[in-house]
N, C-alpha and C positions, 0 to 999 in steps of 0.2 A: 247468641251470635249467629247472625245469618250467613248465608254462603259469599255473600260481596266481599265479608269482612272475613271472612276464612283467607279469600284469595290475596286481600288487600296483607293481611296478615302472614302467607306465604309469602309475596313479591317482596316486605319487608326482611323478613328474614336472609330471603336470597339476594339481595343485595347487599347488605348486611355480609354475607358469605366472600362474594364476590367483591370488596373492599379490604377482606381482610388479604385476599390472593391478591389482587392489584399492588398492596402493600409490599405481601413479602416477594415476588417479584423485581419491583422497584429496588427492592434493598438489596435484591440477588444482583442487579444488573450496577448499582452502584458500588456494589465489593467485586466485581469483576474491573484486574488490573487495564490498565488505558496503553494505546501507546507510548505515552509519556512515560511509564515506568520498566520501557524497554529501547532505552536509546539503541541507535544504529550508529557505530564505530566507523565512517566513512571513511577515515584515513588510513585502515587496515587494509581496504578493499579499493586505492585509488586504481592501481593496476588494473583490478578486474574490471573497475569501471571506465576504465578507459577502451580497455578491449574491447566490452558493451558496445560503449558508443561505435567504434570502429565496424563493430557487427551489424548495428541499428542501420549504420549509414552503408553500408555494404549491401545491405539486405532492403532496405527503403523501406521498411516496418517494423516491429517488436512486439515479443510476445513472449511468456515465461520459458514456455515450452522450446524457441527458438535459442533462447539465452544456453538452454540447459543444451541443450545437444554443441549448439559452438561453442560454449566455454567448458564444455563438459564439470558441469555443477548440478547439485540439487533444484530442486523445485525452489526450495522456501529461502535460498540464496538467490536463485532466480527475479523472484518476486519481489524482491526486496530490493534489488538492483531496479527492475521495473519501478517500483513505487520513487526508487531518488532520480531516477531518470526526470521520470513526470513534476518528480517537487523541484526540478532544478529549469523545467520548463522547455528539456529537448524533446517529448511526446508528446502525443494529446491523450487528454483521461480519455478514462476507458470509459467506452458508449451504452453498456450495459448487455453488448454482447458477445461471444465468445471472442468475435476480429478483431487480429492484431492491431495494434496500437499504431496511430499515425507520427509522420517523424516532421520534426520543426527542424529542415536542412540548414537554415543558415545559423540558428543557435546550435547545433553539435560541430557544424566545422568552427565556432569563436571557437568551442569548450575543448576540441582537440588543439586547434592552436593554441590555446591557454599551457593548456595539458604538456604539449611538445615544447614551449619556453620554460616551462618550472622543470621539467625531466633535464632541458639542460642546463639549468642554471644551477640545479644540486649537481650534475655531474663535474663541473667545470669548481664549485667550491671544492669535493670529494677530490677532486685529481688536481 
């Protein structure tokens, strides 16, 4: 065996190698849970999302960090209000960098008006 065939016979190997990590990998990132197997209970949190918005629109931007100091909350409740904000289409996603999120002014004043008809319309069944 010549040295061509040494190398050629290395590279085999080492790819060889490197197929079997690609593999377990792939299966690591496939057993890792999805958002799907972590619903988000929005109707527990209508309130604080309502406040959100009231803050969003107060403030004319959003950001996790801003969430937490006015509604005095956590981080990872924070974010999570950011993420339904964005899914519900009152922000704009995030640009990939740290600045705060832009606001979609006429879709959060529907979502407050929405917001302030259903607040009355349970209080007036309630009373």
């Amino acid at each position: 065996m010549d040295d061509k065939d040494k190398k050629i016979e290395h590279l085999e190997t080492e790819v060889a190698g490197l197929k079997i990590r690609l593999a377990r990998v792939e299966d690591f990132i496939l057993s890792m849970p999805s958002s799907d197997d972590f619903p988000i209970n929005v109707s527990q949190d209508d309130d604080l999302i309502k406040e959100a918005v009231e803050v969003v629109l107060e403030w004319g931007r959003v950001s996790a960090s801003l969430l937490q100091r006015r509604l005095n909350i956590g981080y990872a409740r924070a974010a999570v209000i950011v993420d339904i904000l964005e899914t519900k289409g009152l922000i704009t996603p995030a640009d990939g960098t740290s600045k705060p999120r832009g606001v979609v002014e006429d879709k959060i004043k529907a979502f407050l008006e929405i917001a302030d008809t259903k607040e009355k319309s349970s209080k007036s069944k309630a009373g």
